[in-house]
C-alpha positions in Angstrom: 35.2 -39.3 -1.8 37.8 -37.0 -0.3 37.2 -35.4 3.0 36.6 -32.0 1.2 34.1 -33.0 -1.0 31.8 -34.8 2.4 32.4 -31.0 4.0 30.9 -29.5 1.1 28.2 -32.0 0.8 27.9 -31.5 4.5 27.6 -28.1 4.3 25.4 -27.7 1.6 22.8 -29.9 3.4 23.0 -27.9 6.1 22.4 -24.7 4.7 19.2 -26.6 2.3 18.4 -27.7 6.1 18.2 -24.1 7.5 16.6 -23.0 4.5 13.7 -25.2 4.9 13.4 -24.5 8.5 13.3 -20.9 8.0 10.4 -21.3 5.3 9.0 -23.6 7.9 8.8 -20.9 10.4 7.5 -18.2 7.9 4.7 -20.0 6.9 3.2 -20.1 10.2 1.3 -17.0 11.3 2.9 -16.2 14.4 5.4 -13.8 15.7 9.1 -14.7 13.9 12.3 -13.0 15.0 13.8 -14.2 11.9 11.0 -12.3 10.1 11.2 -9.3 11.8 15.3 -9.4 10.3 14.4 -9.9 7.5 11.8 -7.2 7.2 14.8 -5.1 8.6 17.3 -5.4 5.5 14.4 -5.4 3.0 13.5 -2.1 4.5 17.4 -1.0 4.1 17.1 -1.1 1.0 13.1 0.5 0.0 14.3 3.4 2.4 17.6 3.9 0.4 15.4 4.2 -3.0 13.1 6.0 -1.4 16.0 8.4 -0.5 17.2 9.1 -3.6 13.7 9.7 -5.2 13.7 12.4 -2.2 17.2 13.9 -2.3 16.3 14.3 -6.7 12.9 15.6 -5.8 14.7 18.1 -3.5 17.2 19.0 -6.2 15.2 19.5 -8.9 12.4 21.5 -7.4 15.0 24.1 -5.9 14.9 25.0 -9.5 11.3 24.4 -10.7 9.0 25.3 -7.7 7.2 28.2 -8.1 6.9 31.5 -6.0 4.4 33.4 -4.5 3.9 36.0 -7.3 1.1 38.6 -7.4 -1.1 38.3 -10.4 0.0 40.9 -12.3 3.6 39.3 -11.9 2.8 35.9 -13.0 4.6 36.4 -17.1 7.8 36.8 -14.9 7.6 33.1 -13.9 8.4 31.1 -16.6 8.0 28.0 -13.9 4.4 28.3 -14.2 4.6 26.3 -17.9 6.5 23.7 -16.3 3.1 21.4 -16.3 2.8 21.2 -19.5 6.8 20.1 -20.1 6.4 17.7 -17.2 3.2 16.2 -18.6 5.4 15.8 -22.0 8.2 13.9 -20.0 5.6 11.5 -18.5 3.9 10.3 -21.4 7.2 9.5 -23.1 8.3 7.8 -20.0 4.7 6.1 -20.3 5.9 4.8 -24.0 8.9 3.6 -23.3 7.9 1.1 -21.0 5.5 -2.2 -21.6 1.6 -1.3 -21.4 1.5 -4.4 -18.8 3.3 -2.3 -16.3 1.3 1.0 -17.2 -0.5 0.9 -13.8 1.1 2.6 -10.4 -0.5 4.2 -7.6 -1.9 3.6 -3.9 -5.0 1.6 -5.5 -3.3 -0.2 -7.9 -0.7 -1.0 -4.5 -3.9 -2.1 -2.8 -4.9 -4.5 -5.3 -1.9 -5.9 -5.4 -1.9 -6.3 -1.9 -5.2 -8.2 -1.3 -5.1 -10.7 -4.6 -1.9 -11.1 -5.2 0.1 -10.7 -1.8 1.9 -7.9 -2.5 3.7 -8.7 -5.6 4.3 -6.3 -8.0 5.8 -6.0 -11.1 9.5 -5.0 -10.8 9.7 -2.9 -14.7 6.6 -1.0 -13.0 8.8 0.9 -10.2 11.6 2.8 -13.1 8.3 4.3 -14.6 6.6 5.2 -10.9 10.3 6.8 -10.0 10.8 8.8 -12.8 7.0 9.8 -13.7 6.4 11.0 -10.3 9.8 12.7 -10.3 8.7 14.6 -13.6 4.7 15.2 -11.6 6.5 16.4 -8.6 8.8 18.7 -10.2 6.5 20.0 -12.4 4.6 21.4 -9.8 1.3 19.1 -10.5 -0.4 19.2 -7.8 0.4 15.8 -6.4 1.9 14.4 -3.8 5.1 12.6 -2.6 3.8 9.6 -1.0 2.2 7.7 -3.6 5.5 7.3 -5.8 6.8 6.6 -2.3 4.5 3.6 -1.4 5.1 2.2 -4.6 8.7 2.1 -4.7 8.8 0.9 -0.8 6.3 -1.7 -1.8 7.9 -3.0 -5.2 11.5 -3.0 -3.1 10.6 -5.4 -0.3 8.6 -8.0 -2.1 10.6 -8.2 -5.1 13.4 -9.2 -2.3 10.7 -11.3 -0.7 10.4 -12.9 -3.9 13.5 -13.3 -5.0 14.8 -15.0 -1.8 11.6 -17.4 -2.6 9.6 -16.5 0.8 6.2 -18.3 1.2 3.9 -15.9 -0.1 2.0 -15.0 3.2 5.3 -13.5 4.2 5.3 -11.9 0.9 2.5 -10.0 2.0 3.8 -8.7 5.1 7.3 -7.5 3.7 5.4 -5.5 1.1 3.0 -4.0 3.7 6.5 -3.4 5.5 8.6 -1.6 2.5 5.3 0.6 2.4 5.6 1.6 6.0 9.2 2.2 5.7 8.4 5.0 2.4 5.7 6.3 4.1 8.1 6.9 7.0 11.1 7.9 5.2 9.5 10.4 3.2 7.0 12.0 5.9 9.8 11.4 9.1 6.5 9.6 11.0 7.3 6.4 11.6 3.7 5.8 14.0 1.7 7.2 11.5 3.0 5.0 8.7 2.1 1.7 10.7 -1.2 3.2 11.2 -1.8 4.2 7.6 -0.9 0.7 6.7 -3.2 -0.8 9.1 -5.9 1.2 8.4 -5.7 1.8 5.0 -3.8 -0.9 3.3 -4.3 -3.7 5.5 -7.7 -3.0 6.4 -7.4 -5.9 9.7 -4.8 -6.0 12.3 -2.1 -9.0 13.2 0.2 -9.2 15.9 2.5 -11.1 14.0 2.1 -7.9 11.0 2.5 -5.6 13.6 6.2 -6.0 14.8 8.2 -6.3 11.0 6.3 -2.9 9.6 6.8 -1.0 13.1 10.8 -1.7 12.6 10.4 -1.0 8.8 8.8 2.0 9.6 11.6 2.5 12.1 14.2 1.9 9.7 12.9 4.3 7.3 12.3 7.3 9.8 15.9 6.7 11.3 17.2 6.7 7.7 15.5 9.8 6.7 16.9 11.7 9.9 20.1 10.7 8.8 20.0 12.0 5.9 17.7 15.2 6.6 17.6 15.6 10.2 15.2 15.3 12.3 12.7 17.5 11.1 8.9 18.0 11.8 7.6 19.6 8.8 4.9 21.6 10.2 6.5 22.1 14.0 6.5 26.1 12.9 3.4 26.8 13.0 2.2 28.3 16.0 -0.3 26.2 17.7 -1.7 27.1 21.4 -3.4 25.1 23.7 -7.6 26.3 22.8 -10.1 26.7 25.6 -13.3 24.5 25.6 -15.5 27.2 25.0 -14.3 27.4 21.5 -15.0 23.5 21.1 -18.4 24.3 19.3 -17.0 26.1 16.9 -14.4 23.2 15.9 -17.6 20.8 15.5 -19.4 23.7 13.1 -15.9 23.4 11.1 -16.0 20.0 11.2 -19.2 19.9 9.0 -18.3 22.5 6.9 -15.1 19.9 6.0 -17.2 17.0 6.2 -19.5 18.8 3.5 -16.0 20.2 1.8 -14.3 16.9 1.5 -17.7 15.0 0.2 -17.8 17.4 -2.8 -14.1 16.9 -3.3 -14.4 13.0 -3.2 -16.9 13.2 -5.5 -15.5 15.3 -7.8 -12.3 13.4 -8.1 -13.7 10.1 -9.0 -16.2 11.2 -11.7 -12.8 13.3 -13.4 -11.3 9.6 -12.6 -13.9 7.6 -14.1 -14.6 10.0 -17.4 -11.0 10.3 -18.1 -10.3 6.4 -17.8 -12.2 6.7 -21.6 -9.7 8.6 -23.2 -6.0 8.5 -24.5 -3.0 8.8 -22.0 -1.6 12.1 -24.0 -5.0 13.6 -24.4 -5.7 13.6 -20.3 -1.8 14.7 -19.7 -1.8 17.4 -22.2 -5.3 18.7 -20.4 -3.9 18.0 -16.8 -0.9 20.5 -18.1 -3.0 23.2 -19.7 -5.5 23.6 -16.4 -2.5 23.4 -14.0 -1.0 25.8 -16.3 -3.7 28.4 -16.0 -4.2 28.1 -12.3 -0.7 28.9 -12.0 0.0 32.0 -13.8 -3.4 33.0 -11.9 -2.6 31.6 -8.0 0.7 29.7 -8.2 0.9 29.1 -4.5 -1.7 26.4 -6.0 0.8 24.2 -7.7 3.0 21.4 -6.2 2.1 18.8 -3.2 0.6 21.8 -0.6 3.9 23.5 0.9 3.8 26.3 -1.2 -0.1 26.9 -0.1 0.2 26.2 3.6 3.7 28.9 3.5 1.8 31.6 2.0 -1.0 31.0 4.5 1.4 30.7 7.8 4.2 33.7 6.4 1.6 36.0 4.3 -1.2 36.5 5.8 -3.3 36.5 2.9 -7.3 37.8 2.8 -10.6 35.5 2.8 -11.0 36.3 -0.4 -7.4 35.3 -1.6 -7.8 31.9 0.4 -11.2 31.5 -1.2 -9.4 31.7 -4.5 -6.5 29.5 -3.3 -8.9 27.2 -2.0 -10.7 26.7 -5.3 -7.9 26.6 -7.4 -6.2 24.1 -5.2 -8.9 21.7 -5.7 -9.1 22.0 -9.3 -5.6 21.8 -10.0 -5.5 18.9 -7.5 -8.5 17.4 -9.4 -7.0 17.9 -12.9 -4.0 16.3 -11.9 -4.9 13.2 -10.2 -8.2 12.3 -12.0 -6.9 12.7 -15.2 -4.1 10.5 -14.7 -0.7 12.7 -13.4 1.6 10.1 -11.1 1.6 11.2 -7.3 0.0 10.9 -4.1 -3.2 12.4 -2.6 -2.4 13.3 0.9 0.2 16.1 0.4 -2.7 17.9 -1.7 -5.1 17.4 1.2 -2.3 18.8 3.6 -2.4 21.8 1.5 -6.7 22.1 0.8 -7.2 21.3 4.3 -4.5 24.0 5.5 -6.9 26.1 3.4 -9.8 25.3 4.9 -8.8 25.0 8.1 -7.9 28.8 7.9 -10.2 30.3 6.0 -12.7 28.9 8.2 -10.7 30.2 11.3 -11.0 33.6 9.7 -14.8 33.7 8.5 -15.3 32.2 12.2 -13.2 35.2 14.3 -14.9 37.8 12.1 -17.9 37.0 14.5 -15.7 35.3 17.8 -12.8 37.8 17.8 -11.6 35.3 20.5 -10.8 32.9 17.9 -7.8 35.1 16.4 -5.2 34.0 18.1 -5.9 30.4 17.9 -6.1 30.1 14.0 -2.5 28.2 13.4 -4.2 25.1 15.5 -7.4 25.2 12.8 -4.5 25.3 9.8 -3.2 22.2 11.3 -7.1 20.7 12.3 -8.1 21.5 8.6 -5.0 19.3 7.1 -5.4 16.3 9.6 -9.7 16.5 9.2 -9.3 16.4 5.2 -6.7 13.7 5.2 -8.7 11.5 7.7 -12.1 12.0 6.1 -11.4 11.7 2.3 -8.7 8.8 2.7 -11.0 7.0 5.7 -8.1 7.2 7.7 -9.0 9.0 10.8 -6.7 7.3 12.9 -3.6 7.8 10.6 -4.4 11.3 10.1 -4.6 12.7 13.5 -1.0 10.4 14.6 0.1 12.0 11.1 -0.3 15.5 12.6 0.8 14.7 15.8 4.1 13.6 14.7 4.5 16.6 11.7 3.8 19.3 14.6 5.4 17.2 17.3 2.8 18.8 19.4 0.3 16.8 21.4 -2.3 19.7 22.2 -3.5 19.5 18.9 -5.0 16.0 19.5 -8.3 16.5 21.8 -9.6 19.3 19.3 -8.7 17.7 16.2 -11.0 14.4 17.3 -13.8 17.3 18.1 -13.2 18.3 14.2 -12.8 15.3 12.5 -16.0 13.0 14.4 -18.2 15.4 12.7 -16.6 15.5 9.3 -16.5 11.8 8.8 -20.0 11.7 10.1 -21.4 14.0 7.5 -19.4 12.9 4.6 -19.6 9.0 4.9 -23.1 8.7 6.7 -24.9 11.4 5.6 -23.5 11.9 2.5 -22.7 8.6 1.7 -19.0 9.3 0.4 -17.1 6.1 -1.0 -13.6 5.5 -0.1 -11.3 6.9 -2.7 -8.9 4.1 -3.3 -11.5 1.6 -3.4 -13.7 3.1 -5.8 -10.5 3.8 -8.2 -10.1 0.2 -7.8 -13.9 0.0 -9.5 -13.4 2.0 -11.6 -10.0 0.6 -13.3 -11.3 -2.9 -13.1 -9.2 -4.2 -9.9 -10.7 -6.4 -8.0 -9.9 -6.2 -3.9 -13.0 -8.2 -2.1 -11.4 -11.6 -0.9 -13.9 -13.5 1.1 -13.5 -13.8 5.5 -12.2 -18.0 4.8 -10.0 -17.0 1.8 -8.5 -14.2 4.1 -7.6 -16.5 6.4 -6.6 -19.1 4.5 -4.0 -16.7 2.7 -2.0 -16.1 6.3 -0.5 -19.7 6.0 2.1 -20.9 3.9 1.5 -24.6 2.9 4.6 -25.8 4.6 2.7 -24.9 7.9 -0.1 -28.0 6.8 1.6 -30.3 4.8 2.0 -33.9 5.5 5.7 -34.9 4.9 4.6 -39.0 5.2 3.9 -39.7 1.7 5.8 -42.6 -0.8 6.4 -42.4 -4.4 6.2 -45.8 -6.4 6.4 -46.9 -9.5 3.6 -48.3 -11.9 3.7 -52.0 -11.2 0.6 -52.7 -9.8 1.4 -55.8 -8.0 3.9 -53.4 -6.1 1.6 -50.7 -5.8 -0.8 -53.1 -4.0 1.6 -54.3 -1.2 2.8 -50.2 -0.8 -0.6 -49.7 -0.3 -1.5 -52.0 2.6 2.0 -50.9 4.3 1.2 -47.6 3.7 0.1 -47.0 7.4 -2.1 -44.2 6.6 0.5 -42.4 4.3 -0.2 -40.8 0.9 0.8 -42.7 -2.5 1.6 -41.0 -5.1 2.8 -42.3 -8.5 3.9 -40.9 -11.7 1.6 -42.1 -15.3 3.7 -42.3 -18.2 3.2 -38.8 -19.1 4.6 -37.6 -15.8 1.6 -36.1 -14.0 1.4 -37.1 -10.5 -1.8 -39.4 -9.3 -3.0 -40.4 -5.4 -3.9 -44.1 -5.3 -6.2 -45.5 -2.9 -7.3 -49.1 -2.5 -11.0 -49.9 -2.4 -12.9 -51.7 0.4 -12.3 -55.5 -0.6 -14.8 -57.1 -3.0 -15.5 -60.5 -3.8 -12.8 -63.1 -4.1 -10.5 -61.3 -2.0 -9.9 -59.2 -5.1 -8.9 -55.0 -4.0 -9.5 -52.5 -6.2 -6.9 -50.0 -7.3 -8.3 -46.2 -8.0 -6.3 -43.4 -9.4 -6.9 -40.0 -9.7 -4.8 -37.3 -11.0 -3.6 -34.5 -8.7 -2.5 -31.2 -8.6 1.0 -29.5 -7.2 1.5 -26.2 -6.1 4.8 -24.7 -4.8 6.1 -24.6 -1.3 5.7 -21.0 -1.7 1.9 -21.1 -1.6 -0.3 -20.4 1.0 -3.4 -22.6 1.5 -5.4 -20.4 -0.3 -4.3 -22.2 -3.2 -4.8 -25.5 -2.3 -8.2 -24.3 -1.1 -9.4 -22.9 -4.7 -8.1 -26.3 -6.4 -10.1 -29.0 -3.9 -13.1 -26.9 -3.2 -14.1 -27.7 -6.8 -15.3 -31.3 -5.7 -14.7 -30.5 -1.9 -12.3 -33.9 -1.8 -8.9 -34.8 -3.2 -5.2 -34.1 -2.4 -2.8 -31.7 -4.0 1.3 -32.4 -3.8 4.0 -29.6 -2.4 6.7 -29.2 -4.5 9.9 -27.2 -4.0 12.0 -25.3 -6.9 11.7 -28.3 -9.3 8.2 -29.9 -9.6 9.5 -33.1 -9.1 10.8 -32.4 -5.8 7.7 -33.1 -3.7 7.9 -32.3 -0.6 4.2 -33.1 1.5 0.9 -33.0 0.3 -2.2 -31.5 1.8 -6.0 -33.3 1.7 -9.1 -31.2 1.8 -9.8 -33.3 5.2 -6.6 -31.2 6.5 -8.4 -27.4 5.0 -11.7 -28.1 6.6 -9.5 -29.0 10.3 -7.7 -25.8 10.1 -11.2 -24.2 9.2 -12.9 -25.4 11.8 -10.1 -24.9 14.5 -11.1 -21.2 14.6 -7.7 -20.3 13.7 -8.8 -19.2 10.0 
């Protein structure tokens, strides 16, 4: 063998080495530098598609977005129509593609999230990018985030798969792409690590904590380049409110408790009657209702920028926000119950701006004091019906803070949003919305406390490497066996399924006894999660760890070794 040849031998058995050390290290749950690098260039790239969803978004809807037209204006618009056009566009999108990649969405993200660690189906993201695209620019009233959480979570782990990362990483780099979309498209980088947290996540991790917060990092530093370093609400005057006025934000805070219950409610019985009929028939209605509320109000249409301009820039009545309010809640309705791609939370920006004000105004008709304080209730409103109808509380308010980049609004938004959420979840009993969509499209989400746990190793981080591979002579088998030294045997039957042999306590006549019983392999890949649903069956056995090929074992893992890690109080 030439020298050359033992370099490259040499060198690729060093790089198989580092490979395995690095899966090694990522199947641990603990804090990883090389995780939080990785995380890092998976986020490079979500942020860059999330980019250019945003910079087409921003192109197309300089020609489609509607303008603040008075209603006897409204024929001169032909932009109003667009609904109906865009709703055309994304059920032919919706046929090109395979009906196992129909579903998209924050819920259906969710799902994916909690049963099958984040993995979604790459042909799924082309029909999220250019549905949405067609939703958004046809001024549905949608918003940009969901297409954006999508993307950012289909980006990282089809990387994470693809670079075959044990699947409990898996987890954390999709959780991480979605921070870094969330990010890139909102420029609030603390809010998107929140919102994952508390709305995706549902639990909190160190070791989650530190790839998302430089995802989300990534993704706000991208967007600034790109943008600038915008705050999208930062205009809107907001002055620092006495504490005399602080009852008056608590009696707003039931009226958008009460406000965003109703909504809630609305939405998911739309959602659940719709999921009964064809995808054309609930487009085609979607379009004809956002149609008609736009030649009406079009400040109504599109995420909730047109609505909150009008209100900052035009003054408008009570009764004109009444109207806005009502026909920003239908259209919003029609658009996401019935089935139109898009977010939620750029609609509540723009109901709860709404709100916010009209309540300001019905409120200084009776406390003229109130007047000059009614940009900080626009800004309340958004953050209280985020927070309430998402659960999010925690994401909203940081949301706001970093959109206004103003910290006074923080103490009287918590005064308004306490209330809310009390009256819409405790008295009113309102469901989460993602999770009931989940219900009520048949995805399941509930993993059990033990399973949880169990699905934050990789199997790498448990196996035992001592094991032996023999043969079938028996004779042989015998004298492995009593060297063994506590080692697994494993042997192949003449079909080529794997077994674990054991010898018996001695019987009579110095004769042992030579058992056999098949067992299963899963892939390095795995967490023990997997492992844990094959033994728990008959709460005994083994199962093998292969790598790649499934005749490249690598360990294997007992149920004596799940029940330890159980019962360290580590699960």
């Amino acid at each position: 063998m030439t020298a050359q040849h033992l370099v490259k031998k040499a060198y690729i058995h060093s790089a198989k080495y580092v490979r395995n050390q690095l899966r090694d290290k990522l199947s641990q749950a603990k804090i990883s530098g090389q995780l939080c690098l990785i995380a890092l260039l998976f986020a490079l790239v979500a942020t860059g598609v999330i980019l250019l969803f945003k910079l087409l978004l921003q192109w197309m809807t300089h020609y489609t977005q509607t303008q603040s037209l008075n209603i006897t204006g409204f024929i001169e618009d032909w932009r109003v129509l667009l609904p109906l056009f865009g709703a055309f566009l994304i059920w032919l999108v919706a046929q090109m593609g395979s009906s196992r990649y129909k579903r998209m969405g924050i819920a259906y993200v969710m799902h994916r999230v909690k049963i099958h660690y984040g993995k979604i189906p790459l042909p799924s993201a082309p029909a999220q990018f250019f549905q949405a695209l067609f939703a958004l620019a046809g001024n549905f009233s949608v918003g940009k985030e969901g297409p954006a959480i999508h993307l950012g979570a289909v980006s990282a782990s089809y990387l994470a798969e693809k670079f075959k990362l044990p699947d409990n990483s898996v987890r954390i780099m999709c959780a991480s792409g979605i921070a870094a979309g969330i990010a890139a498209i909102f420029n609030s980088p603390l809010a998107a690590v929140i919102f994952v947290f508390e709305v995706i996540l549902r639990e909190y991790k160190v070791h989650y904590f530190f790839p998302i917060m430089i995802s989300a990092i990534c993704g706000a530093l991208s967007s600034q380049l790109v943008f600038g370093n915008v705050h999208e609400y930062a205009h809107i005057g907001v002055l620092h409110i006495p504490l005399s006025q602080y009852p008056i934000l608590a009696l707003c805070g039931i009226a958008i408790g009460v406000i965003a219950a109703i909504f809630n409610r609305s939405l998911l019985a739309v959602t659940e009657t719709g999921q009964q009929w064809p995808l054309i028939y609930r487009l085609g209605l979607a379009g004809i209702i956002t149609c008609i509320i736009g030649m009406l109000l079009p400040q109504a249409l599109g995420s909730g920028e047109l609505a909150i301009e009008t209100i900052i820039s035009g003054h408008p009545s009570i009764w004109l926000l009444f109207g806005l309010l009502v026909g920003k809640i239908v259209a919003t309705i029609a658009a996401l119950g019935l089935g139109v791609p898009g977010g939620i939370i750029g609609p509540l920006y723009g109901i709860g701006a709404i709100l916010g004000t009209l309540l300001a105004l019905i409120a200084a008709s009776v406390f003229p004091d109130i007047a000059p304080y009614i940009g900080l209730y626009t800004i309340i409103g958004m953050s209280a019906m985020m927070g309430v109808c998402l659960n999010a509380p925690l994401a909203a308010l940081v949301g706001m803070l970093e959109l206004t980049n103003n910290a006074s609004i923080i103490l009287p938004s918590m005064v308004v949003v306490i209330p809310a959420f009390l009256i819409s979840h405790q008295v009113l009993k309102t469901k989460s919305i993602f999770y009931r969509q989940m219900e009520i499209m048949g995805l399941d989400y509930k993993v059990s406390p033990v399973k949880l746990g169990l699905q934050k190793l990789g199997v790498r981080a448990l196996m035992d490497r001592r094991f032996v591979i023999v043969g079938h002579d028996d004779a042989l088998l015998l004298e492995v066996l009593k060297r063994a030294e506590g080692r697994s045997v494993l042997s192949r039957d003449k079909q080529g399924n794997m077994q674990m042999l054991q010898l018996e306590l001695q019987v009579t006549d110095d004769v042992s006894t030579l058992t056999r019983h098949p067992i299963q392999g899963v892939p390095d890949t795995a967490t023990l999660m997997e492992v844990y649903d094959i033994l728990s069956r008959e709460r005994r056995g083994e199962v093998f760890i292969y790598q790649g090929d499934i005749q490249h074992i690598v360990g294997v893992i007992s149920w004596a070794n799940i029940q330890q890690q159980i019962r360290s109080g580590q699960i």
